[in-house]
N, C-alpha and C positions, 0 to 999 in steps of 0.2 A: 185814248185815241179818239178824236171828233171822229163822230161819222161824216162820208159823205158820199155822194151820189156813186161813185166809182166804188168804196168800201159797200155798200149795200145790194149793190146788184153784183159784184164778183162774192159776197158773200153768201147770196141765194144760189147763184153759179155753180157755185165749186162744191157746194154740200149736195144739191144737186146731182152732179156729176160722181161726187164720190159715191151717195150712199145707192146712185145706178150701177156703177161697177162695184160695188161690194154684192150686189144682189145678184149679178153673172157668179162673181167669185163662189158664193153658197148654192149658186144652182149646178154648179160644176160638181162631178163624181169625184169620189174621196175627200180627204180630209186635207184642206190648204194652209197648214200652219206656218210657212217662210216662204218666203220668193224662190227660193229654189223647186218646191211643188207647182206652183202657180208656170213657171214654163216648162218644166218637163212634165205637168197633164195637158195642155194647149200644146205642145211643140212648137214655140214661139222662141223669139232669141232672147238670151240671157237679160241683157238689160232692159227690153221692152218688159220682159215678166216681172222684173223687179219694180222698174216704177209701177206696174199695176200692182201691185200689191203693197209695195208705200202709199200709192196714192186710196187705198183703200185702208190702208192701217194710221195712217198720220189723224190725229185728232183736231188739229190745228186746219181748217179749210184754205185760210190763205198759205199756213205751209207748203199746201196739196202739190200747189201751182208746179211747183217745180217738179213734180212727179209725172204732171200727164203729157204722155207721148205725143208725137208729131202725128198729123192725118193720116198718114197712111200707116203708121205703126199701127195708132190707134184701129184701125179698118179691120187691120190685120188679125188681131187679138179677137174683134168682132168675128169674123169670120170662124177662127179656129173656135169660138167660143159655141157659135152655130154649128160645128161639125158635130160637138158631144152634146148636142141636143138640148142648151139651154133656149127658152122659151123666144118664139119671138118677140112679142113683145117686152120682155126684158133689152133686148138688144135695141128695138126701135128705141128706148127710153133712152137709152145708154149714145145713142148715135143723136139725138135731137139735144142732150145737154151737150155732148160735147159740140156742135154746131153751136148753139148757143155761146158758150165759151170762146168762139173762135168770132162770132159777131162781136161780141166785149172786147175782144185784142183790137179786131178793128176802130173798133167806135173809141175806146180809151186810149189807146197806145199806137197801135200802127204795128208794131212788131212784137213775137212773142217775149224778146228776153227784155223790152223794153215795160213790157206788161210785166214780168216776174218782179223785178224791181220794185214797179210799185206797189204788188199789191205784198213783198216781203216785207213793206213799210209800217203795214198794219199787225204784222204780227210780232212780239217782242224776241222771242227766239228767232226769227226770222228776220228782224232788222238787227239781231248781232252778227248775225251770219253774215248777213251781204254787205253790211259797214266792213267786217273784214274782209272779204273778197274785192268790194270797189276800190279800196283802201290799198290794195294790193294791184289793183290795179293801175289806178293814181301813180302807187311807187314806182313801178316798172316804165309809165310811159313820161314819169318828172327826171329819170334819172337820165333819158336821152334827150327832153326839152331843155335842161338847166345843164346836162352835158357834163356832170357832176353827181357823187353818191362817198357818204364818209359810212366806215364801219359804226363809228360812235360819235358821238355829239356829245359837249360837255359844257357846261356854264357854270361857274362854281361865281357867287355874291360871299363875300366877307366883310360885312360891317364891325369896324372898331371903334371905340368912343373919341372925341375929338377935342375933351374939356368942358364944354358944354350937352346939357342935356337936350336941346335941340340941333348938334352940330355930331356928326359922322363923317367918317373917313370909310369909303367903300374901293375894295379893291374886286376890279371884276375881269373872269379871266373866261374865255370862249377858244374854247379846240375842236376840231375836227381831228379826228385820228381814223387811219386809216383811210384818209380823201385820195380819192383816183378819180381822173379825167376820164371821161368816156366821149368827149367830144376833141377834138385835136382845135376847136376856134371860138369856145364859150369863156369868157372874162368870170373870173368870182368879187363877189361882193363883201364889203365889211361894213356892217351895219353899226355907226358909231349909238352911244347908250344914251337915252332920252327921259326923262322924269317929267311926269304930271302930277298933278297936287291939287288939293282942295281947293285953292284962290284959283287957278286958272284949268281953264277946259285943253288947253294948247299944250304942247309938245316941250319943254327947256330941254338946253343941249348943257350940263352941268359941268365944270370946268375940270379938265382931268389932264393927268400926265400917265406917262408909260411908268410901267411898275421897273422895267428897266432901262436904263440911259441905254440910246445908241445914237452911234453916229447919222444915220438916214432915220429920223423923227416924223416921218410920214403917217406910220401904220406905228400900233405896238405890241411890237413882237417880243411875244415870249423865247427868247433866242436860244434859250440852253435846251427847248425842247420841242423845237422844231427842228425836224430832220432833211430839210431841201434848203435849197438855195432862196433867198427871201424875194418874191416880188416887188415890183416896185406900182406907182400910181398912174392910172391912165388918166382917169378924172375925179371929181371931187365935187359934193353936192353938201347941202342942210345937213341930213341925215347920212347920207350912203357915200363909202370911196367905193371906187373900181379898182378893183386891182386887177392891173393886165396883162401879168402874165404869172402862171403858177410853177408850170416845169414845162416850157415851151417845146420841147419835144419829146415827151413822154406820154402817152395814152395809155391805159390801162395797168394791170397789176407792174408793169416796168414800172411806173408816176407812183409808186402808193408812197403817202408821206404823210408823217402829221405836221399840221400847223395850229399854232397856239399865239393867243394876244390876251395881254393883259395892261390895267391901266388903273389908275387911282383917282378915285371920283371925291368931290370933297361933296357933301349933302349939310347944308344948312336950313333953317325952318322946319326940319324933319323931325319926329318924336317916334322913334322904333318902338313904344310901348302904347301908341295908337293904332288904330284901323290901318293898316297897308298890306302891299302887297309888292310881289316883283312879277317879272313876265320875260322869258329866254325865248327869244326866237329865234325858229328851226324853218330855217330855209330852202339846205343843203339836202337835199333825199338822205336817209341813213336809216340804219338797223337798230342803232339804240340807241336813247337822249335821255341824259338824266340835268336836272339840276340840283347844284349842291347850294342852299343858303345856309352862311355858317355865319352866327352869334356868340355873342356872348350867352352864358347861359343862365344866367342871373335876368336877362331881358326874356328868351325864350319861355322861363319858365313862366312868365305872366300872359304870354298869349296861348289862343287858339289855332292851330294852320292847318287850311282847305288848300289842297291841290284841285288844279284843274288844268285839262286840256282844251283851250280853246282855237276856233277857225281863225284860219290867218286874214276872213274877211272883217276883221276887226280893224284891221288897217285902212279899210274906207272912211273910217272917221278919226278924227281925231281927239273924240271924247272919249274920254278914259272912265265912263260909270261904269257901276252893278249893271243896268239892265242890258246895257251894251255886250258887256262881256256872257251878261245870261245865254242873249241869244244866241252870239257868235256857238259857245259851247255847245247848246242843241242842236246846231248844225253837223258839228264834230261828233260823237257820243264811245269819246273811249274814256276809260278811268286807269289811270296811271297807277302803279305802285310807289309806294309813300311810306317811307321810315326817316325816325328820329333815333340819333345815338349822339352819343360823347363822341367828338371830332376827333378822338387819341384813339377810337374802337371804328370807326368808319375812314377803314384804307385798302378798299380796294373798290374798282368796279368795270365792270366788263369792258374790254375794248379799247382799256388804257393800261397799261402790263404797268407805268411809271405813277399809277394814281395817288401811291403813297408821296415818292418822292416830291409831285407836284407840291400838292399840300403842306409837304413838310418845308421844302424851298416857300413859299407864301409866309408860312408866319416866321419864319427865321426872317425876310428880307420887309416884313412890318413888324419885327422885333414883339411878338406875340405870342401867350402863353396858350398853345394849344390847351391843355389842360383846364381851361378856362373857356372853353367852348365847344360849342352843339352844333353839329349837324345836320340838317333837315333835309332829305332825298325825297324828290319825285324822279320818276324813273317810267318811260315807257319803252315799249318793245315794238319790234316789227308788226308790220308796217307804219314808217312812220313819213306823214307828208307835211308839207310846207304848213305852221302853228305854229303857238306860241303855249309855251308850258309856264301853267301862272301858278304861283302861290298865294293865295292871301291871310292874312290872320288877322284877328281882333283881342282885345283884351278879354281875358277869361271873366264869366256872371261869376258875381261877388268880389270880385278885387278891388280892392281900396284905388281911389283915385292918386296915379303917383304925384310926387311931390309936384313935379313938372308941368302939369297940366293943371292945377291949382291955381285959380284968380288969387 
């Protein structure tokens, strides 16, 4: 972590402050081994004596932060502390840091929980803490902005070989299960699938069909497993349709529905046994997002694969680098769960009761031998906000260069 002006003087602060109130605490009569001593000898309320004696036990100083009472709690403590006769000057010590402390809130922050935040930033156990709690926060106030929230989110990528070793057939398939309205006048989004590549820093829109024919060719619905009545299209951009209506008079667990699209991507100039990667974006607020990439497993076994979650402020550009994607990520700082199995042993996963069937319907209607391919999960949990779930992989050190890539 840089230092910097704000890290250095809350860091003199709060050790400060601490090691003043641990010096009340030992001038205190009997032995203070748990927060429950430290208010029943002061007579102090419960959870004021608790953060005093976290804030005197936590070793972490930027931890602390979240421990020290409000002024007049704090006073309060003071006082009861001066009843049983500890020193005054220990208390003046103890009342000029926390003054101190209270000038820093000002001067950096303006508010205390705006202060807690930052200075949680500096500590590592304490920036996993509030990543989860802001995170949790995000979700609760996305799920009434976007007026939408799905139990599970699913993107499952199935590359097949196409006759050529730089030409694929990719069938991609994105479900919401579990989607309820929570707004009765918010339109949903279907975000059609974009490819970048080595020659161009830009966006292609790669030529695709629905994995099933229907008669309204609009959207591609997966129809045998979605359970509502299909919307239709409001408008229509580069990248994004609007779909305008979902279940026009339904809000809440009445609307709960899955909906499912799938479509068949043709990828040319593409070499699966090079540096790539894919990227599922998760829009929709929800509780759990997995992506499944399923290969063949004879290609799988020559790469490397890095999951990562990254900030959905990656969409500000439209360059598709490493270093792009680096940062977006630091931004974010969660780490997904990540397994490879045989795609015949990976059938099931939360929040989709039909996960097999899906699957099984997929390679039956691209005439493919599960048996002959791998599946690769990342997988994250609650709280999940608006990202993109990427995978990338590279050729494993020491592999012979395949025939394909040979001048």
């Amino acid at each position: 972590m840089q230092s910097s002006l704000l890290g250095q003087q809350a860091c003199q602060c709060l050790t400060g402050l601490k090691n003043a109130v641990t010096d009340i605490l030992q001038a205190l009569p009997g032995e203070l081994q748990q927060p429950r001593d430290v208010y029943k000898t002061l007579g102090i309320d419960r959870m004021i004596g608790w953060n005093i004696y976290k804030l005197h036990e936590v070793e972490d100083c930027f931890l602390s932060v979240r421990h020290i009472p409000r002024k007049a709690a704090f006073k309060g403590f003071l006082r009861a502390a001066s009843k049983l006769g500890v020193p005054d000057q220990l208390l003046k010590t103890a009342e000029e840091n926390f003054t101190e402390f209270e000038n820093l809130v000002e001067l950096h922050a303006g508010d205390r929980p705006s202060m807690e935040m930052m200075l949680l930033a500096y500590s590592e156990e304490g920036m996993e803490q509030a990543s989860v709690d802001h995170r949790k926060l995000a979700f609760t106030g996305n799920r009434f902005l976007y007026g939408l929230e799905a139990r599970t989110r699913l993107t499952v990528t199935l590359f097949e070989p196409n006759g050529r070793p730089d030409s694929w057939k990719l069938t991609l398939l994105k479900g919401s299960f579990g989607l309820r309205r929570n707004r009765p006048d918010i339109p949903w989004f279907y975000v059609r699938p974009r490819l970048f590549t080595e020659l161009s820093d830009s966006a292609q829109i790669p030529r695709s069909e629905p994995l099933v024919q229907q008669e309204n060719g609009e959207l591609p619905y997966y129809i045998q497993f979605c359970n509502c009545s299909l919307p239709g299209l409001k408008s229509r951009s580069r990248f994004v349709d609007s779909v305008e209506e979902i279940f026009p008079l339904q809000t809440g667990n009445a609307g709960l529905m899955d909906l499912v699209f799938a479509e068949v991507l043709e990828l040319n100039n593409f070499y699966i046994d090079k540096d790539g990667s894919t990227s599922a974006k998760v829009i929709t607020p929800c509780h759990n997002a997995a992506t499944d990439i399923i290969m063949p497993t004879s290609e799988m076994e020559k790469s490397v694969f890095a999951p990562r979650i990254v900030s959905s402020i990656l969409e500000e550009t439209e360059s598709y680098n490493e270093n792009v994607i680096g940062m977006a990520q630091s931004i974010l700082p969660v780490v997904p769960s990540f397994e490879i199995l045989p795609t015949v042993n990976m059938n099931r996963l939360e929040g989709v009761p039909n996960y097999f069937e899906i699957i099984q319907d997929l390679f039956k209607r691209r005439d493919l031998n599960p048996l002959n391919y791998t599946t690769i999960r990342t997988h994250v949990a609650f709280p999940i906000i608006p990202s993109n779930i990427d995978v990338a992989w590279k050729a494993k050190v020491g592999e012979p260069v395949p025939e394909s890539l040979k001048g």
